[in-house]
Wavefront OBJ file of the C-alpha trace (Angstrom):
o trace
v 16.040 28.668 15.606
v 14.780 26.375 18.073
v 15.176 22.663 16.973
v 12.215 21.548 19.214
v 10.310 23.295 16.401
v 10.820 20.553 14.082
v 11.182 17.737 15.969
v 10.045 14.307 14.420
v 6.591 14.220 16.528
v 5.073 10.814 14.912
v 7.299 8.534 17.461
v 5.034 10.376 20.390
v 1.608 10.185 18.306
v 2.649 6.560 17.325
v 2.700 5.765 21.155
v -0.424 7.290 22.431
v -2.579 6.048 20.019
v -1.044 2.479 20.756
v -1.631 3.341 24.530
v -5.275 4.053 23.883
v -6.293 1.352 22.083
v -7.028 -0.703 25.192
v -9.453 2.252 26.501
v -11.057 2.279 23.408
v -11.981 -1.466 23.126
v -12.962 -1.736 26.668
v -15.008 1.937 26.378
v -16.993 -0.102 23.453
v -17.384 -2.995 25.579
v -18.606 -0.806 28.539
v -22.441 -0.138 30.021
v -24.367 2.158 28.684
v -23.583 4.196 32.239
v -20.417 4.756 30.896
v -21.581 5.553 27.074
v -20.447 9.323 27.423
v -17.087 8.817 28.875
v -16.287 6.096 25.735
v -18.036 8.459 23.260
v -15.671 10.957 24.626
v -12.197 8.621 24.554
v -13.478 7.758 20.931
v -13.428 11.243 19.790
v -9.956 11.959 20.811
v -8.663 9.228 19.818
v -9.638 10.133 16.422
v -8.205 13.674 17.037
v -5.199 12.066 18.033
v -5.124 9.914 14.734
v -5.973 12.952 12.275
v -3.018 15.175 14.115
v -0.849 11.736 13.388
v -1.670 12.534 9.718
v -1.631 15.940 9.268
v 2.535 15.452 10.895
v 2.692 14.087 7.065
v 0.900 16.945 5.371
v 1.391 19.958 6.888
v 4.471 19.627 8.668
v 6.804 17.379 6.348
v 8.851 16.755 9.476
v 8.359 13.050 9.917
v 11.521 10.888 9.322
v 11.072 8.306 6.964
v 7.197 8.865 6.621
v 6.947 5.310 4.624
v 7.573 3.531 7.805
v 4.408 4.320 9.436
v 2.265 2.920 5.907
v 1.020 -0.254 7.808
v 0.317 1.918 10.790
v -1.896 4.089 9.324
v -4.324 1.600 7.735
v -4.456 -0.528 10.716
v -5.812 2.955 12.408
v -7.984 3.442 10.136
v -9.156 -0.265 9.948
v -9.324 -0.354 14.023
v -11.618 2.944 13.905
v -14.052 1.481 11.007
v -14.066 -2.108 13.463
v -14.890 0.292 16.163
v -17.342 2.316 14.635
v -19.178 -1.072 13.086
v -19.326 -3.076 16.419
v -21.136 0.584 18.231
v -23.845 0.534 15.957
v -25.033 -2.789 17.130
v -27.233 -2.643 20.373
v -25.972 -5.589 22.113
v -22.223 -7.227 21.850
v -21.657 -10.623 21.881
v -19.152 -12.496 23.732
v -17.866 -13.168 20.407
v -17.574 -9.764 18.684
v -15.582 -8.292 22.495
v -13.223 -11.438 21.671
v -12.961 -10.327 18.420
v -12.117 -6.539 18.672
v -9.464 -7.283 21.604
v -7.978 -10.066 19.164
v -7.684 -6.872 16.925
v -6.289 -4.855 19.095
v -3.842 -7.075 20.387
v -2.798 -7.783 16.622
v -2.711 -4.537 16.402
v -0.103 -3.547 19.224
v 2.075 -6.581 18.390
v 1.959 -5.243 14.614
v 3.322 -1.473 15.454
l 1 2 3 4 5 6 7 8 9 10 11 12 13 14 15 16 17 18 19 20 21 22 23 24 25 26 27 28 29 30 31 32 33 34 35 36 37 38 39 40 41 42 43 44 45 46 47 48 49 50 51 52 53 54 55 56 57 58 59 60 61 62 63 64 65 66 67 68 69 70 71 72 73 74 75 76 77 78 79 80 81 82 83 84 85 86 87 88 89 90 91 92 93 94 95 96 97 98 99 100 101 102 103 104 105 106 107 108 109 110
């Protein structure tokens, strides 16, 4: 049987979510020129996250699953911050300080 098959995959989901972060955050902070694009980046990075998760349901091949706890609810926090700040028309200065502080937490965190 191929090994491959059940290879620990959360290391490689870990990193691209981390990786995409910064597209994210400056896809929210973008013009509205750009809206579809971000909207787009925004979707899979939630794809991304939910096949992150479902490594822990379905496939019961992640190594020490407990490790990645604090990883998962700063996700989901990040996506909620995310999701908050694109409902408002208009960012502030202060609120594109505050979700890079977030995300740079964030990274240093993982």
């Amino acid at each position: 049987m191929d090994e491959r098959l059940y290879e620990d995959l959360a290391p490689k989901y870990k990193g691209l979510l981390l990786e995409d972060i910064d597209a994210v955050v400056e896809g929210l902070i973008t013009d509205k020129a750009h809206i579809e694009q971000f909207e787009f980046r925004f979707d899979l990075f939630k794809k991304n996250f939910e096949t992150f998760q479902d490594l822990f349901k379905k496939t019961h091949t992640v190594e020490n699953p407990g490790q990645y706890n604090d990883f998962i609810n700063n996700i989901k926090l990040f996506i909620k911050i995310i999701q908050l700040k694109k409902q408002k028309s208009y960012l502030t200065n202060e609120d594109v300080s505050q979700v890079r502080e977030v995300a740079r937490l964030f990274r240093d965190l993982s």
